[in-house]
N, C-alpha and C positions, 0 to 999 in steps of 0.2 A: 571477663578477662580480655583484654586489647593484648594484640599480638602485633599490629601493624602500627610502624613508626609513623611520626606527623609525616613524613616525608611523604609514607608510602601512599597515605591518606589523601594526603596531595594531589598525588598525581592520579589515584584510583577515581577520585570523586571529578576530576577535573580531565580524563579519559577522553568524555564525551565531543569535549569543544575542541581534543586538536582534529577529530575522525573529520577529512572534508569526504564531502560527496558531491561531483563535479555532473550535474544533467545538463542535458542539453536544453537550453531555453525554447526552442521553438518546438519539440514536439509535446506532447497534451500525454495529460496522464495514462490516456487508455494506450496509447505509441509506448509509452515506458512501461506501460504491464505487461502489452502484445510482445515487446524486444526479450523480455525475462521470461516469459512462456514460452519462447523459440530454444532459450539457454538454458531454461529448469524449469521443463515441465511438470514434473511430482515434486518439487519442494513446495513446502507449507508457503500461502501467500499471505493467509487470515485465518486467525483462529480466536476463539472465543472459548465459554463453558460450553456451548451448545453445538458449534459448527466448527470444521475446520476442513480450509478449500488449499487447492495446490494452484498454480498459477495457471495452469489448463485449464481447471473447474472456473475459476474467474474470472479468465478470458471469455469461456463459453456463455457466464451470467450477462456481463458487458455487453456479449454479441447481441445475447436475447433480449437484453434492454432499451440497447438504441434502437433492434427494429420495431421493438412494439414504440417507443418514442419515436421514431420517424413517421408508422402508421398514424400517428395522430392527426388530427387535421387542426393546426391551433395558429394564433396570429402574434402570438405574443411570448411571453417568460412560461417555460414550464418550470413549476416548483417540485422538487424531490425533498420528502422527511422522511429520515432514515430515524430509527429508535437506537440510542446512543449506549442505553441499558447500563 
């Protein structure tokens, strides 16, 4: 049983494309994670069936990440494969 006019339809399914979201060009993703971890530490940042991190938890992963990627000693492209699941 449909309860929602074409109208309503409309606008529900077409929702998505008027939402803007205005970043700032020049800072890098981990800048836009780090700013949201300052302003919502425990809200959900990533969740999954298996995990689910708050913006704190994520920021702290990032942190651990780039120094063991900085420890590296390399001359070139590092590649990251993340398992998409």
């Amino acid at each position: 049983m449909n309860k929602l006019s074409d109208e309503e339809k409309y606008r529900l399914l077409n929702l998505s494309s008027q939402v803007a979201s205005v970043y700032p060009s020049l800072l890098r993703l981990e800048e836009l994670i780090f700013a949201q971890a300052k302003r919502t530490p425990n809200a959900i940042s990533v969740q999954d069936n298996t995990v689910q991190w708050t913006y704190s938890e994520l920021q702290e992963k990032i942190k651990l990440y780039t120094r063991h990627l900085c420890s590296i000693k390399h001359t070139g492209i590092i590649a990251i494969v993340l398992d998409r699941r």
